[in-house]
C-alpha positions in Angstrom: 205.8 -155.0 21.2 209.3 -154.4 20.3 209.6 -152.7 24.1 208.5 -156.0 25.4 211.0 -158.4 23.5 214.1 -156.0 24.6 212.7 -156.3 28.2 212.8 -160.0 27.0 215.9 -160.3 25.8 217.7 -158.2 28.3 216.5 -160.9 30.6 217.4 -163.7 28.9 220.9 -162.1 28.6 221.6 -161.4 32.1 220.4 -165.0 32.7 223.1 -166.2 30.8 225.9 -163.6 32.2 224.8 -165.3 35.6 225.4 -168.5 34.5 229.2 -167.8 32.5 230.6 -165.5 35.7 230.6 -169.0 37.0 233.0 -170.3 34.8 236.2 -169.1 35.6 235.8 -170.4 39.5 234.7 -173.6 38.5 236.9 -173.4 35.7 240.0 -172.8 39.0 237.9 -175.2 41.1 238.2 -178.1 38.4 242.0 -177.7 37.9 242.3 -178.1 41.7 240.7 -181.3 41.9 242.4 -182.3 39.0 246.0 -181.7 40.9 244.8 -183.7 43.8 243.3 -186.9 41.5 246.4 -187.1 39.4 247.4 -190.0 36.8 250.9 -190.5 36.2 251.5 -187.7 37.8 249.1 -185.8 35.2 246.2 -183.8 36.5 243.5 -185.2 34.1 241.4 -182.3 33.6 244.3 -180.5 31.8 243.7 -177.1 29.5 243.2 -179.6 26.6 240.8 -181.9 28.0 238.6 -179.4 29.7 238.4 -177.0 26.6 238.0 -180.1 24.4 235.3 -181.6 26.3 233.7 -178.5 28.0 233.0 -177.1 24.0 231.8 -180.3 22.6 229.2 -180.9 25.9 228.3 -177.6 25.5 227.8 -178.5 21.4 225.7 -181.4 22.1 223.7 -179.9 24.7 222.3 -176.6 22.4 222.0 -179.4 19.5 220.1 -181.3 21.6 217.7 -178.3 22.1 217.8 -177.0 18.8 217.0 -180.1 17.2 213.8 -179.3 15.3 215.0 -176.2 14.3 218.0 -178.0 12.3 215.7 -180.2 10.7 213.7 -177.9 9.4 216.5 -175.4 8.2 217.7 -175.6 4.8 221.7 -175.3 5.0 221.4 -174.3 1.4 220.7 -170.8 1.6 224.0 -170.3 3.8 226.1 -168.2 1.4 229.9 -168.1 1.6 229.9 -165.1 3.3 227.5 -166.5 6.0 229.6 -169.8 6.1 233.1 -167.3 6.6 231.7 -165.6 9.8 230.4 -169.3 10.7 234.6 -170.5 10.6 236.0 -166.9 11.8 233.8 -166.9 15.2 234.4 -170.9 15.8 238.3 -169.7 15.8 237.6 -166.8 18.2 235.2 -168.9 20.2 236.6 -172.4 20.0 240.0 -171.3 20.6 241.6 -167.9 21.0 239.1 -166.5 23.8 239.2 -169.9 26.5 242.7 -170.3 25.2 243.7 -166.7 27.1 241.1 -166.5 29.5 242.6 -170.4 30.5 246.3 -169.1 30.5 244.8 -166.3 32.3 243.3 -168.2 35.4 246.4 -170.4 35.5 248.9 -167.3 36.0 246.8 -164.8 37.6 244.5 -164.2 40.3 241.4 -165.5 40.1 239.5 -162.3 41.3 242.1 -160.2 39.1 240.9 -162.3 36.2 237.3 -161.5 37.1 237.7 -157.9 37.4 239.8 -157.1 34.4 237.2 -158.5 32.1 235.1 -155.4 32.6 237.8 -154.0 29.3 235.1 -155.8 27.5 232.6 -153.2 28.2 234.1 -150.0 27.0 235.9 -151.9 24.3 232.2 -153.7 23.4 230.9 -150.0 23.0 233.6 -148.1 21.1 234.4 -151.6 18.4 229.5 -151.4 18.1 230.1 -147.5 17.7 232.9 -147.9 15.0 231.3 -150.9 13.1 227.4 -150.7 13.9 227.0 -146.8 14.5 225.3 -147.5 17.4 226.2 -144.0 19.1 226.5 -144.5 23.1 225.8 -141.0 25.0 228.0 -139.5 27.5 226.4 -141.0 30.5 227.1 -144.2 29.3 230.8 -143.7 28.2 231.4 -142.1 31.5 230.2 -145.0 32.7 232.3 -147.1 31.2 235.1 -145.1 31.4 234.5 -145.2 35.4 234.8 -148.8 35.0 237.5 -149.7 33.6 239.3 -146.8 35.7 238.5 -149.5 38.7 240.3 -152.5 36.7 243.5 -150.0 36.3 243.1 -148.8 40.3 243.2 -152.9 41.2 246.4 -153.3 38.6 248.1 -149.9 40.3 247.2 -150.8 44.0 248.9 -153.9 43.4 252.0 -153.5 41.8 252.6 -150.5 44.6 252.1 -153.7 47.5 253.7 -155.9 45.0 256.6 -158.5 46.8 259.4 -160.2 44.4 258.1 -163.6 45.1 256.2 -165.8 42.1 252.9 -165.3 41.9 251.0 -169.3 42.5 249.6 -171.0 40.0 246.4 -172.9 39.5 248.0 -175.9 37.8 251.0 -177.6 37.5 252.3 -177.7 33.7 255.8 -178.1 32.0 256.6 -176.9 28.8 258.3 -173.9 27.2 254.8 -172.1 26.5 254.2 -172.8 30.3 258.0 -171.5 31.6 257.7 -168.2 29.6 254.2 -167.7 31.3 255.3 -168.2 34.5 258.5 -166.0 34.4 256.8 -162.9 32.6 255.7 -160.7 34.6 251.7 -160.2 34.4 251.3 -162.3 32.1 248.0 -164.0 33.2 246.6 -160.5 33.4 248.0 -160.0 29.8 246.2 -163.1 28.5 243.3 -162.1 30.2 243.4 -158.5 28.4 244.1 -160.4 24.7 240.9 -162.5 25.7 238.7 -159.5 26.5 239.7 -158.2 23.3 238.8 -161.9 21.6 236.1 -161.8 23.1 234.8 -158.7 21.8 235.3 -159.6 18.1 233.3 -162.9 18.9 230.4 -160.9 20.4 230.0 -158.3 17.0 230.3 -161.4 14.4 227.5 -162.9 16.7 225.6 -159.9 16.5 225.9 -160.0 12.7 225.3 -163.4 12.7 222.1 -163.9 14.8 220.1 -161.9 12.8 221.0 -164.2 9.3 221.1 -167.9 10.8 217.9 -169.1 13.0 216.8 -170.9 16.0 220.3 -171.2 17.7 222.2 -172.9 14.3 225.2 -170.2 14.6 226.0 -171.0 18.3 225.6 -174.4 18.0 227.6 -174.9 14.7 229.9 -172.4 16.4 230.7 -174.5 19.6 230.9 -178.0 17.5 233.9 -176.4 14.8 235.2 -174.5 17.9 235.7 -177.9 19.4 236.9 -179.4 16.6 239.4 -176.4 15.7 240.3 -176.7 18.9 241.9 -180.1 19.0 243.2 -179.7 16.3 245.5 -176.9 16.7 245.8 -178.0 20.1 247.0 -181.5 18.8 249.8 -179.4 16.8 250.8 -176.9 19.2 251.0 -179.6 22.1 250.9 -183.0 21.2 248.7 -185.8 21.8 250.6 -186.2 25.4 248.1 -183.5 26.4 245.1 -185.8 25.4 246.6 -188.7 27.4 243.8 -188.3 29.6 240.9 -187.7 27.5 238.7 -191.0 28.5 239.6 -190.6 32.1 235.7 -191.6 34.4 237.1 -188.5 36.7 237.3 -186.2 34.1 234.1 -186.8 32.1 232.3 -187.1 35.8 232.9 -183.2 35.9 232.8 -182.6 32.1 228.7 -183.9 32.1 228.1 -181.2 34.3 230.4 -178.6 33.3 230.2 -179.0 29.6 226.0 -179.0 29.3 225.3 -176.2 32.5 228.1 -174.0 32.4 229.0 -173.8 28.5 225.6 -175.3 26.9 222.9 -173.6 29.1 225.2 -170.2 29.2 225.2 -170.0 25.4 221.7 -170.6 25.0 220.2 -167.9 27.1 223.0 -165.6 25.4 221.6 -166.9 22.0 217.8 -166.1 23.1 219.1 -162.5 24.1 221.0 -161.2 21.3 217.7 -161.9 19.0 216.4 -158.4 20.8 219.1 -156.4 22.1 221.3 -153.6 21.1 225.3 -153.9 22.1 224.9 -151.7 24.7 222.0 -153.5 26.4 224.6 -157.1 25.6 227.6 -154.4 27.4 225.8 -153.4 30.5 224.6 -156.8 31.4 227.8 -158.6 31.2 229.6 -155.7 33.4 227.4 -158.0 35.9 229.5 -161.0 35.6 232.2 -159.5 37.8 229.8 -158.9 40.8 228.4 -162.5 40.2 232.4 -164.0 39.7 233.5 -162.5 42.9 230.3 -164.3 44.6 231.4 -167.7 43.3 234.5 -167.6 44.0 234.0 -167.0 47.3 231.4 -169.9 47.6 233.4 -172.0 45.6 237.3 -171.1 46.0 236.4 -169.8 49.6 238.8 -166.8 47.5 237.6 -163.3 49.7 239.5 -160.2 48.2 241.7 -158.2 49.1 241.8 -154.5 49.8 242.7 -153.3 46.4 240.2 -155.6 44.6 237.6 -153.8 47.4 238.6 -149.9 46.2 238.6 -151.6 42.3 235.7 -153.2 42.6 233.8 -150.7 44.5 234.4 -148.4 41.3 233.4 -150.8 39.0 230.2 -151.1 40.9 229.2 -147.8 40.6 230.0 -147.5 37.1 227.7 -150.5 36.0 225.0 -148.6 38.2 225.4 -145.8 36.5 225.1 -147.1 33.1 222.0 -149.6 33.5 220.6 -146.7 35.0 220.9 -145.0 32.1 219.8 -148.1 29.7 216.6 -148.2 32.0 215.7 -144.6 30.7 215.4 -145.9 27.5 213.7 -148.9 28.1 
């Protein structure tokens, strides 16, 4: 029985990988449209309004299918402790992680962006080894080691064919934030690397939390005070000019299907996973979402890539082989 649910929720999570390595080329694909519908001279799905929007669809949509179960839960037996994680993951998930992995697609290559999010899997495994003891063999940490050896071969490849001109952006935005980005070298591949590692702390506190708070309440409570974090920090850091556009028809014509598919659905089939899995089961199947990216971007950005993302990726591959072959042995 236990056998079965894993099989179950290994499912459910690859499900949900699926539908996230979708994100950051529609994500790209959003911001585009956006430069070419522009009001004022603003693109209307801006980082604010898409993060804004995207997290609170996403909010309403898993509260919209976890409605009984809120009903029926008594909020009162939440102690402090439970209510901490609850705050610490909204800020990691609400905020930090889209935040960099935003700045990331804005300043970097799509397909780089893609690729260098396999980090999270041998950074997943060494943070569940330290904090949960859950022990990965050798196969599987040459596996991941092979991985993320094709993210670094991508990198080196790259700066070795490297010219002196700017690398283009996905979106037009002024600011000093934005003007630092854009003359650092790397630095969309930087954010990305500081999201990976965002990303990780958000995936252990859900691990934690899933097995405390039922029937989807932590990722739902999660996305709405992500949300709301969101704005408000947002509202500090940037200003309300960055809002300006928040009840534009074009932008919440691609937010209704962005916000409940993309972010809602995504979360919800992660949520239904991490009930049965171990973190290495949650690590192999989201070394997925790179295969899957590169497959939307093409079909969505028309984005093909490019020699060294073909030797990186072709690394990467046979790493992830290599270590669900190894998680099916165990199965």
């Amino acid at each position: 029985m236990q056998k079965t649910a894993r099989r179950k929720g290994i499912v459910f999570i690859i499900i949900s990988y699926i539908i996230l390595s979708a994100d950051e080329p529609v994500v790209a694909k959003l911001i585009q449209l956006g430069n070419n519908f522009t009001i004022h001279g603003r693109n209307p799905i801006s980082f604010c309004n898409l993060l804004f929007i995207g997290s609170l669809m996403g909010a309403l949509t898993l509260l919209f299918i976890q409605y009984k179960n809120f009903r029926t839960f008594n909020f009162k037996t939440l102690t402090r402790k439970d209510w901490a994680w609850l705050f610490i993951s909204a800020f990691f998930i609400g905020f930090l992680t889209p935040s960099l992995f935003f700045f990331g697609i804005m300043y970097a290559n799509i397909i780089n962006v893609i690729l260098l999010s396999t980090l999270n899997a041998p950074i997943t495994l060494f943070a569940a080894w330290l904090i949960f003891s859950e022990k990965p063999n050798m196969r599987l940490i040459l596996a991941s080691l092979i991985t993320i050896s094709g993210s670094f071969v991508i990198v080196l490849i790259q700066q070795w064919t490297a010219t002196n001109e700017k690398p283009i952006t996905h979106i037009t935005s002024t600011g000093p934030l934005y003007d630092f980005l854009a003359d650092t070298p790397n630095s969309g591949e930087i954010c990305v690397f500081l999201g990976v590692v965002s990303s990780t702390i958000s995936t252990l506190i859900s691990f934690h939390a899933v097995t405390t708070l039922p029937g989807g309440i932590f990722n739902t409570f999660r996305m709405g005070l992500g949300a709301v974090f969101f704005f408000f920090i947002a509202l500090a850091l940037f200003g309300w000019g960055h809002f300006s556009d928040l009840l534009s028809p074009f932008l919440w014509k691609w937010m209704i299907l962005y916000g409940p598919i993309i972010v809602g659905m995504g979360m919800f089939f992660n949520y239904l996973g991490l009930q049965h899995i171990k973190v290495a089961d949650d690590v192999i199947a989201s070394s997925l979402t790179p295969l899957f990216s590169i497959v939307f971007s093409y079909l969505i950005l028309g984005e093909a890539p490019g020699v060294a993302q073909i030797i990186g990726g072709c690394i990467i591959f046979t790493g992830i082989v290599l270590a669900m072959r190894e998680q099916i042995r165990h199965l």
